[in-house]
C-alpha positions as CSV (number, residue, x, y, z in Angstrom):
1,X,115.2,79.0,116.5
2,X,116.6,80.3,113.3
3,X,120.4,81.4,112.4
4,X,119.0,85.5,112.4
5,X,117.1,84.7,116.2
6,X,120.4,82.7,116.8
7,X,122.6,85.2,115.8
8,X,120.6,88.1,117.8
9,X,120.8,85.8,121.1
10,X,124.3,85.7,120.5
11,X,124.7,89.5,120.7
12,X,122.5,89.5,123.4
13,X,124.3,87.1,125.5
14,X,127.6,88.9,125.5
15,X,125.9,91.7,126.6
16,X,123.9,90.5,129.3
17,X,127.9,88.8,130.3
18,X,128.5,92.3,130.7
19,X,125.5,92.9,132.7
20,X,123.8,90.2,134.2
21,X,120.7,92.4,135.3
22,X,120.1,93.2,131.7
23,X,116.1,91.6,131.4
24,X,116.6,88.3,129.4
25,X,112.8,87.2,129.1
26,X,110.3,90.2,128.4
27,X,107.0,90.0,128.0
28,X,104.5,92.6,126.4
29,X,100.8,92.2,126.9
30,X,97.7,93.7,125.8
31,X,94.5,94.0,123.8
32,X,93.9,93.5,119.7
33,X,96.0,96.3,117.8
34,X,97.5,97.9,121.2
35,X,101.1,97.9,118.7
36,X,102.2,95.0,120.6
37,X,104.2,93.3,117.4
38,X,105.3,96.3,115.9
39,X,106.6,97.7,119.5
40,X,108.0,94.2,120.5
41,X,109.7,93.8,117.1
42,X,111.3,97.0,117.5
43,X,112.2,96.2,121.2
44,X,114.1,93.1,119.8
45,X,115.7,94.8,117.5
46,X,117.3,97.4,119.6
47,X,118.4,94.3,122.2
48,X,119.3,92.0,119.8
49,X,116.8,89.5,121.1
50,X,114.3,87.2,118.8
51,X,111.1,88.4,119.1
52,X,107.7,86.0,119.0
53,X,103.7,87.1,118.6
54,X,102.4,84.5,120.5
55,X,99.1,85.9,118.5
56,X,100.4,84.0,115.2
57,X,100.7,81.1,116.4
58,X,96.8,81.0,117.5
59,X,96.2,82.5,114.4
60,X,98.0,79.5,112.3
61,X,95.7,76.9,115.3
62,X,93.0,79.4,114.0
63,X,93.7,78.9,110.4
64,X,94.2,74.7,110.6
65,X,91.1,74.6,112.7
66,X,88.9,76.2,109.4
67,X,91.4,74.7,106.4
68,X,90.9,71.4,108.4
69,X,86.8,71.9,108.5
70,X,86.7,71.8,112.6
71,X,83.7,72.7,114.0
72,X,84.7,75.8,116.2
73,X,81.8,75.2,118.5
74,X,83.5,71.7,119.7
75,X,86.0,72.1,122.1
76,X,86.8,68.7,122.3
77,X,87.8,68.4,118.7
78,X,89.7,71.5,118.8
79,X,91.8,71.0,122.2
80,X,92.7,67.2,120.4
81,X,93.9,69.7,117.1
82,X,96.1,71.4,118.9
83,X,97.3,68.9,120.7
84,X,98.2,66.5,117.5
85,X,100.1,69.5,115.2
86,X,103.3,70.8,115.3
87,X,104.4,74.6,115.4
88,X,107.5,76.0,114.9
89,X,109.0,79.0,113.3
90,X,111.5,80.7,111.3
91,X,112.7,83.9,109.9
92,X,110.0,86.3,108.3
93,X,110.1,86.1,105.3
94,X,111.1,89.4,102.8
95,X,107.8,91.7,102.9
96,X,105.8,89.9,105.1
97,X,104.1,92.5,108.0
98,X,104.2,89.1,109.9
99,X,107.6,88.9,112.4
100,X,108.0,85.5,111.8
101,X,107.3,82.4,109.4
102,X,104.9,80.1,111.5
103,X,104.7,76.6,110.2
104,X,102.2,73.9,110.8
105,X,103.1,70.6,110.5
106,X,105.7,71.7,108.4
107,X,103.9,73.7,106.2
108,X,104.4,77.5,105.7
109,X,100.5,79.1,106.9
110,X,101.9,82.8,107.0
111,X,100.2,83.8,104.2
112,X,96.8,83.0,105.7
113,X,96.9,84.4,109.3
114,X,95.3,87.9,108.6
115,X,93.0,86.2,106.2
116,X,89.0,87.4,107.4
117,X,88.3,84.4,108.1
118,X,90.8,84.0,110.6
119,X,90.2,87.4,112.1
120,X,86.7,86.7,112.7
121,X,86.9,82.9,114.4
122,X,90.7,83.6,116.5
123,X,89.0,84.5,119.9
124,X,86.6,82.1,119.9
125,X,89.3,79.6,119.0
126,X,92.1,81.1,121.7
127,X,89.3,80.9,124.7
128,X,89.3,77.3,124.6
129,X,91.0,75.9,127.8
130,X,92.5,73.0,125.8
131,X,93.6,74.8,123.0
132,X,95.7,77.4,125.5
133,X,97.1,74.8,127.3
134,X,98.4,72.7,124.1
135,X,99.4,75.7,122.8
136,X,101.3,77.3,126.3
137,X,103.8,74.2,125.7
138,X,104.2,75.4,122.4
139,X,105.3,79.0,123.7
140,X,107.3,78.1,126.7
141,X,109.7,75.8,124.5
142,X,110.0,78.5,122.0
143,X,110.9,81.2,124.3
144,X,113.2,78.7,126.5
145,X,115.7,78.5,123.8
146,X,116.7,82.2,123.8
147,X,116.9,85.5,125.7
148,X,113.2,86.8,124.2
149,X,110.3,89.3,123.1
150,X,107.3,87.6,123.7
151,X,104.4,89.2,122.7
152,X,100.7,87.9,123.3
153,X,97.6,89.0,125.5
154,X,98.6,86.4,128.9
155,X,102.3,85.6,128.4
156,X,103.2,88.0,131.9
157,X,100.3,86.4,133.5
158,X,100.1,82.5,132.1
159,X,103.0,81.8,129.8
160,X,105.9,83.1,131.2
161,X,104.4,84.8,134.6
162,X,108.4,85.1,136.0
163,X,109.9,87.1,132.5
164,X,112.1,89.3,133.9
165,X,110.2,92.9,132.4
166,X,106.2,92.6,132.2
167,X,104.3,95.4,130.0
168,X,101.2,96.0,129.2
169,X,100.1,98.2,126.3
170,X,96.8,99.6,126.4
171,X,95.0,101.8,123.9
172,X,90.7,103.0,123.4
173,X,89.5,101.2,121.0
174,X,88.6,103.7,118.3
175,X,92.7,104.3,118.3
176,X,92.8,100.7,117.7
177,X,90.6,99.9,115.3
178,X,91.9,103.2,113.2
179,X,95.3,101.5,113.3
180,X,94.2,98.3,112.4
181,X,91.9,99.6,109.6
182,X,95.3,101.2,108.6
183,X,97.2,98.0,108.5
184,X,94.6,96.1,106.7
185,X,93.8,98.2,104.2
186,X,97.0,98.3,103.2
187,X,97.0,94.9,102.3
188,X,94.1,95.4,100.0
189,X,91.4,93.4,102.4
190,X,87.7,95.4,101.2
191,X,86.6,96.5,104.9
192,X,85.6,99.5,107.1
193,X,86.8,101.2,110.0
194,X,83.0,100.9,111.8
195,X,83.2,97.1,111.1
196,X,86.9,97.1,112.7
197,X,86.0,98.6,115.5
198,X,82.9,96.1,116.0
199,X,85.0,93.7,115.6
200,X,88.0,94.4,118.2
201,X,84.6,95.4,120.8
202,X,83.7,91.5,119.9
203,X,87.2,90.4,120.7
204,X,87.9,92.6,123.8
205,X,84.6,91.4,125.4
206,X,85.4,87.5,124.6
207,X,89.0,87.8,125.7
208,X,88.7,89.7,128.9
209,X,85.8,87.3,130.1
210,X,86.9,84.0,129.2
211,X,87.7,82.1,131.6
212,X,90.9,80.7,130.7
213,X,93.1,83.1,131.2
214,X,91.3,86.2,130.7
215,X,92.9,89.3,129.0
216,X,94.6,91.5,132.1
217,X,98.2,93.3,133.2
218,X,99.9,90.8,134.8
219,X,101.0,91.8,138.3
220,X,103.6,94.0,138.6
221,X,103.6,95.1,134.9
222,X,104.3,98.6,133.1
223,X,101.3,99.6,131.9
224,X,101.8,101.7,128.8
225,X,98.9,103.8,127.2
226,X,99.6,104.1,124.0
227,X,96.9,107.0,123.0
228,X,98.7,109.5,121.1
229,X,101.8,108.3,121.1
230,X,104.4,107.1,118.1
231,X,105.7,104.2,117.7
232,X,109.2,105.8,118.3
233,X,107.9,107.1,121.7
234,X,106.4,103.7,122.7
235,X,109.3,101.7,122.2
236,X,111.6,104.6,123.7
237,X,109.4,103.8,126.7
238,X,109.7,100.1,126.8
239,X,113.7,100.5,126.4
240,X,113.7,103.0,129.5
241,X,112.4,100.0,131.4
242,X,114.6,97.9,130.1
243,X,117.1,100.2,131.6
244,X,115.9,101.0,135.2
245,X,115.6,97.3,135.1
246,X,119.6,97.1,134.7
């Protein structure tokens, strides 16, 4: 994947030599600004896995779809888009809040996935059957290469429905959009907490009722409510699984 990921899955692999029941694949689930990056990033870091938001690389489909002039409304057009580019990624790159560099055809698009634009149009673009299944090869052939984090809102249930640990964190969504307004405004994007929250309402709705593969805990997956919690507690959580899974 990259000599860091490559390195990581190194140290992971001696361990799991020690320990064969140690989780290779794990995936974490959930809604818009549930903390699954930050949570899974930290989670890989503490295993020495790579860790991949799944939600980056819809957001760089997202972000071709508008550079390219695509009419979002034609699913055709769009399933044929993501079907003709290439994805792959690399390290992040040094201040980046993303976890990884996605490229598109070659190109570096990180800079552009938390543009607006993109926030506004990725639903609508990720509830296109043709688009999820171009895009699920994508995923599975990223996360076969390594032991994995694999963050994303159907990766226990569609992309990689036999990862070893399944988790699912959950949050209301005022605690989400405060934490996303948070995030955001620290980037210096000119927004408001009320239209945040609208927004993530929008996306929860249009995720959880598409129909392919609508947003849900995959069976048999640790469902974490995140509500009060810090990020420290969370990922102290997800490690405990991680254990009793050993």
């Amino acid at each position: 994947m990259n000599d860091g990921a490559a390195a990581a899955g190194s140290r992971q692999a001696t361990a799991s030599r020690r320990d064969p029941r140690v989780p290779r694949v794990i995936a974490i689930d959930g809604p818009a600004a549930a903390g699954k990056t930050t949570v899974g990033r930290q989670t890989g870091c503490h295993l020495g896995y790579p860790f991949l938001d799944t939600g980056a690389i819809y957001r760089a489909m997202t972000w071709t779809a508008l550079h390219r002039g695509e009419d979002l409304s034609d699913e055709d057009a769009l399933s044929e888009l993501a079907a003709s580019i290439s994805i792959d990624i690399g390290p992040p790159t040094s201040g980046s809040i993303e976890p990884c560099t996605i490229f598109v055809d070659g190109e570096d698009v990180t800079r552009h996935l938390r543009q607006p634009e993109v926030e506004a149009a990725v639903s609508l673009v990720s509830r296109v059957a043709g688009v999820r299944e171009a895009l699920l090869r994508v995923q599975r052939e990223l996360a076969g290469r390594n032991s994995v984090v694999m963050a994303g809102r159907d990766i226990g249930t569609v992309v990689l429905p036999q990862a070893d640990l399944k988790v699912y964190l959950d949050a209301s969504v005022e605690e989400r959009a405060r934490r996303r307004f948070a995030e955001l405004s620290a980037l210096g994007m000119d927004l408001t907490e009320e239209g945040v929250l609208r927004d993530l309402r929008r996306r929860d709705r249009i995720d959880s009722e598409r129909s392919a593969s609508p947003l849900r805990p995959a069976d048999g997956a640790a469902v974490i409510n995140t509500d009060g919690l810090t990020l420290e507690e969370v990922v102290q959580r997800v490690l405990e699984l991680v254990e009793g899974s050993a």
